[in-house]
N, C-alpha and C positions, 0 to 999 in steps of 0.2 A: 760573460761580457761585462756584466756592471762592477764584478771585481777587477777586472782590468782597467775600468776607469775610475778605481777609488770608492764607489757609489757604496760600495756592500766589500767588506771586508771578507778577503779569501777563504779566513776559519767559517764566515758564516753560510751555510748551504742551507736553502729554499730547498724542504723535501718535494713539494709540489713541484717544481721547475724538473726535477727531477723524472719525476711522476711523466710530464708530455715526450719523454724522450721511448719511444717505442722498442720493443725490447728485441725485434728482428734487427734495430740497427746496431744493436748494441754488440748481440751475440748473432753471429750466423754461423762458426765453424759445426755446432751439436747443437742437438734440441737442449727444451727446457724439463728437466723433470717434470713428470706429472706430479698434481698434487693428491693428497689424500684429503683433505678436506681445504674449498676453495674460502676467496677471499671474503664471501659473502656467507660463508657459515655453509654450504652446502657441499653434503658428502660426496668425492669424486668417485662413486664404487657401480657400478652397472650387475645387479642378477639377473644372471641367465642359468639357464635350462633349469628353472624349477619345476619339477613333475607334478609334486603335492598342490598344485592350484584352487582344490577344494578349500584346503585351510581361508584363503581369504573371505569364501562364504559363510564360514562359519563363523564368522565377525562381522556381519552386516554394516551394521554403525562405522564401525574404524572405517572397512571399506569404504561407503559412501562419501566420511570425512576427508580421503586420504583424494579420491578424485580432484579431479581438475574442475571448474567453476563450470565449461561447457556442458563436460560429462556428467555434472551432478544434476544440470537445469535440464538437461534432456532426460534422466533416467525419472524427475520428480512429473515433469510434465508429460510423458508416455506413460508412470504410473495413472495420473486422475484421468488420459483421455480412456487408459485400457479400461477401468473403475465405470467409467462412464457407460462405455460402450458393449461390457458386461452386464450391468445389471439394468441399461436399457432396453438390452436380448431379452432378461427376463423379464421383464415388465410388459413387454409387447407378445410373449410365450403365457403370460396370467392374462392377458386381456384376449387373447385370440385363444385358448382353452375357456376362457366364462364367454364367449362367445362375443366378446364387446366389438371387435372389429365390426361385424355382420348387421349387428343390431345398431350401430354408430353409422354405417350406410345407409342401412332403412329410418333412419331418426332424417338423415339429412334429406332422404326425399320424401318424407310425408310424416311432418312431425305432427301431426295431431295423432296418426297409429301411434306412435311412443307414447304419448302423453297417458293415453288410455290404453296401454298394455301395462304398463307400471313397470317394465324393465328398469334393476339398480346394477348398474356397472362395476368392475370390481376396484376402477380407477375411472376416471371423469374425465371425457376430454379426451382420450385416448382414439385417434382415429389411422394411425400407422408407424411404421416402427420413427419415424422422423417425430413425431408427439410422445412416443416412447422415450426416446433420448431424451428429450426436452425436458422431461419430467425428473428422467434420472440424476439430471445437473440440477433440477431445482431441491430434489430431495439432500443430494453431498453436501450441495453448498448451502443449503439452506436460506433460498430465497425468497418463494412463496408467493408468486406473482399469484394465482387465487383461479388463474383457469382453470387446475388438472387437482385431484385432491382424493385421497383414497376413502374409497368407504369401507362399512362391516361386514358387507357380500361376502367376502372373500377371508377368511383368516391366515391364507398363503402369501394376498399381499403386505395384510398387517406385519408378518414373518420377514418378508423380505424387507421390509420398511427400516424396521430395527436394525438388521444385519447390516443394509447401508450406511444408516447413521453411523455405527459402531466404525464400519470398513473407513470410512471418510474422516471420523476422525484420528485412527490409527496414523494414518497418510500426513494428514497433517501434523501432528505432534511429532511422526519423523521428521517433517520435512523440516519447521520451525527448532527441531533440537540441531539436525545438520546444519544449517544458516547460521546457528548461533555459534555451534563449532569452530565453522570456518571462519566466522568475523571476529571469532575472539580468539581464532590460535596463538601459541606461546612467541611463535618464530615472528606475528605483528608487532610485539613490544619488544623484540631484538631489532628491529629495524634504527631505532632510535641508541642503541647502545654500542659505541665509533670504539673501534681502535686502529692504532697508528697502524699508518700504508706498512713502513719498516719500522726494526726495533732497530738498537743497536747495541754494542758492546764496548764498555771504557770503565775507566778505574772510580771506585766507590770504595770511600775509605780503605783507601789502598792496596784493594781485589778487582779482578776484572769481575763487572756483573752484567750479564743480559738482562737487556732494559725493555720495557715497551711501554706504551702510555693509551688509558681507557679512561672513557667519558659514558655520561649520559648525558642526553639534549634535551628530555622531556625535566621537570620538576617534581614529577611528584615518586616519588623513590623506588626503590630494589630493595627489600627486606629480606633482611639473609643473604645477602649476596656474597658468593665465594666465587675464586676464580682457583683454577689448577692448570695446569702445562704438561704437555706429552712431548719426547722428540719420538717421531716415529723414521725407522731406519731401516735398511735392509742388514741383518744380522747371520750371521753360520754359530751354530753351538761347538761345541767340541766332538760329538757324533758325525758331524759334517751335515744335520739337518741346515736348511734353509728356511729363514722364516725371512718373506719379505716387509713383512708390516709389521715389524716387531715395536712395541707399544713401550715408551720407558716413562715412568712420571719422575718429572724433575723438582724436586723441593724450589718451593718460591717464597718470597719476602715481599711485606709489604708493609707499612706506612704503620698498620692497625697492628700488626700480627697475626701469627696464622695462616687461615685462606679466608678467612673471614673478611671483607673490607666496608668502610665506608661512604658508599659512592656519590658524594654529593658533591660534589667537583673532582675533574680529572686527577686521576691517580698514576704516577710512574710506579709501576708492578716489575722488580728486578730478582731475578737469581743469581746468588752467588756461586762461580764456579770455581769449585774446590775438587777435591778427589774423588767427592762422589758424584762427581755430575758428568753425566754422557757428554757435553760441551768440553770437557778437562785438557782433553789434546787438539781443539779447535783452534787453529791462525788466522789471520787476514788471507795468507794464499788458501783457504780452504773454504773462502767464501765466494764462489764460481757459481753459475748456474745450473753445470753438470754436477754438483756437488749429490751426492745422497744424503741428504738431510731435509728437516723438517721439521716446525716448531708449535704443537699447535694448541692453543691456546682456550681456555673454555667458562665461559661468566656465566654462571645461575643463581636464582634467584627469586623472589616473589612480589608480584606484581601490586603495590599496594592498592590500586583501583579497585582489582578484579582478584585478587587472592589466589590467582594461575600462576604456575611454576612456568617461569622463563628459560628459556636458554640462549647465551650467543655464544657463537665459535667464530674463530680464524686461524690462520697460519700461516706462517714465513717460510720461505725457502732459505738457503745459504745465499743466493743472492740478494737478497731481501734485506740480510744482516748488515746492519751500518757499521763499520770498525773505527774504534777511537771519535767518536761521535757522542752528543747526548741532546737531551729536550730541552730548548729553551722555555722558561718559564713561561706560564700565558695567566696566571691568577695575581691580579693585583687590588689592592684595597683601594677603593674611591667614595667618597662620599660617606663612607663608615658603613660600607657593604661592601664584600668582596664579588670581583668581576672577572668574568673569564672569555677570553679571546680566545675563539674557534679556530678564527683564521691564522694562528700559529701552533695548531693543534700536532701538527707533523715536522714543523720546523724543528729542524736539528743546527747545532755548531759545532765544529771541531775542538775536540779535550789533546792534550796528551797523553798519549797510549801508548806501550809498548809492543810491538811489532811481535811477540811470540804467546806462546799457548800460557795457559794459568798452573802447566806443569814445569815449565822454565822457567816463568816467574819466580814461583815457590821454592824450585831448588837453587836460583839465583839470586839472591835479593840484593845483589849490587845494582841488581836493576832499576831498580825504584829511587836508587840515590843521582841518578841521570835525568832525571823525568823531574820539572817543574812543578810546582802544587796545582797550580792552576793557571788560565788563559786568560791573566787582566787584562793584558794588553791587545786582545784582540775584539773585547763587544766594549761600546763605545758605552760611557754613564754619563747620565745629566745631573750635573751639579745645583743642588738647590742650597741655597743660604736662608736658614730657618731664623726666624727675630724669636727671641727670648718671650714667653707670655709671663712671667712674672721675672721677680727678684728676689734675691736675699739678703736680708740688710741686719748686720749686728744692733742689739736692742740696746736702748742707750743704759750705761749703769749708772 
């Protein structure tokens, strides 16, 4: 609409405006591919009928870590009530064999017989198993209110005394190593690590290259940070096997070289597609939502905070791919620091591009003599008239 009224120039397409357009209205005749790994980095794969279920106990810890927030607070807090309510059993099974319960009734009704029997309990204070408990929690957690207190009657409850200290803090040092787990997983410091909703595809020094554009939001870096690319496809061999999630890695380019990059402001991360790239006989009409295709993408890294390896993923569909499109720039220098604009972080504009695959291209190259350099005349420049700060002036001879 605002290109029809002059407002925004037709080459220039708002990805976001794009973005609120709901993809039932777009497509209704066939579904949408499923994805193999979704927009938020998480793997679309469901297992079922694993038999071996043992295996996850054999890893307590992963297991614990891998729970959900609910199921991990329930399993730590049913841990210290069961702790609790175990070695309260036994504390009230030592006091009721030293006969404390019996002799803690006869105290309460005629304490002067106590005083002058000389009866020593094998725990203090101990008058049923409700005073049992009580004591059990004061021993775990180490509190020491001063009512209940063991004495040297007994060396069975010296024995169990230790074994709780010990048991209680096994408990906690899981529980404190799980917490820490889960607040510091790798997948929290992906949160902060954007790439573009769509990529797109247009000419880069005079090849077609798939583009995409990655940022970080936080300041303080990725050490080490590499990125790599899969298209994952459905494939048949020459045997006639089928593999549906055939896995290809596509050589990438980028700014630094290598996979190596330097992520301190955004970076357009592009592949050139030549002959050896699974993209080689890709067109515009091939970029459909029924399409089988899939692009996915994958940034690791090291956390300079916390010195934890990071990971983030995403992937594109074929409808995803923007064609003859590219990233408007969002880094400008002000003030004698460079600054970067989020809110154009997806914004694309239209290049010219040739309408066929990067295998027509190459065996046609009259193609490229039809195609313009570039789209001056379509994003508007503001002209600034700079004043001279000095002069040059011939020295008198």
């Amino acid at each position: 609409m605002l290109s029809r009224k002059g407002i925004i120039p037709e080459e220039y397409v708002l990805t976001r405006l794009a973005e609120d357009v709901p993809d039932h209205a777009r497509y209704r005749a066939r579904e949408r591919r499923a994805r193999f790994v979704g927009k938020n980095g998480a793997c679309n794969v469901a297992h079922k009928n694993i038999r071996e279920q043992g295996r996850f106990l054999q890893d307590v810890f992963t297991t614990l870590v891998d729970l959900k927030w609910p199921h991990t607070l329930l399993i730590f807090t049913m841990s210290f009530l069961c702790s609790w309510l175990l070695f309260g059993m036994v504390w009230w099974l030592i006091a009721f064999a030293h006969g404390d319960l019996d002799h803690s009734t006869r105290l309460q009704r005629d304490p002067a017989q106590g005083a002058a029997g000389g009866f020593v309990p094998c725990v203090t204070s101990i008058h049923s198993f409700t005073s049992a408990f009580l004591f059990s929690i004061e021993v775990q957690v180490t509190i020491g209110f001063g009512g209940r207190m063991v004495t040297e009657e007994c060396p069975a409850a010296i024995l169990v005394l230790i074994v709780q200290n010990i048991v209680g803090l096994v408990i906690n040092a899981i529980m404190l190593g799980c917490i820490f787990m889960k607040t510091s997983q790798a997948h929290r410091r992906a949160e902060t690590l954007i790439f573009s909703k769509h990529a797109v595809i247009a000419l880069r020094e005079g090849r077609l290259c798939f583009m995409l554009r990655v940022g970080d939001l936080r300041k303080s870096m990725i050490i080490s940070a590499t990125i790599r690319m899969q298209v994952v496809k459905k494939t048949a061999s020459l045997e006639g096997e089928v593999v549906p999630l055939n896995q290809i890695d596509i050589q990438m380019e980028n700014p630094v070289g290598g996979n190596s990059i330097f992520l301190v402001s955004p970076l357009i991360i592009y592949h050139v597609i030549d002959k050896n790239s699974p993209l080689y006989d890709i067109s515009p009409t091939n970029l459909h939502h029924h399409e089988d295709l899939e692009i996915i993408v994958i940034l690791e890294g090291v956390v300079e905070t916390t010195g934890i390896t990071t990971q983030a993923r995403t992937s594109y569909l074929a409808d995803e791919i923007l064609w003859g499109q590219r990233f408007v720039p969002i880094v400008a220098e002000e003030d004698g620091r460079y600054s970067v604009d989020y809110s154009k972080f997806g914004n694309t504009v239209k290049v010219p591009t040739p309408s066929c695959t990067a295998r027509q291209l190459e065996e046609d190259k009259s193609i490229m003599d039809t195609m313009p350099l570039s789209p001056k005349g379509t994003i508007r420049k503001r002209s600034v008239k700079l004043k001279p700060k000095f002069t040059i002036s011939e020295e008198p001879s």
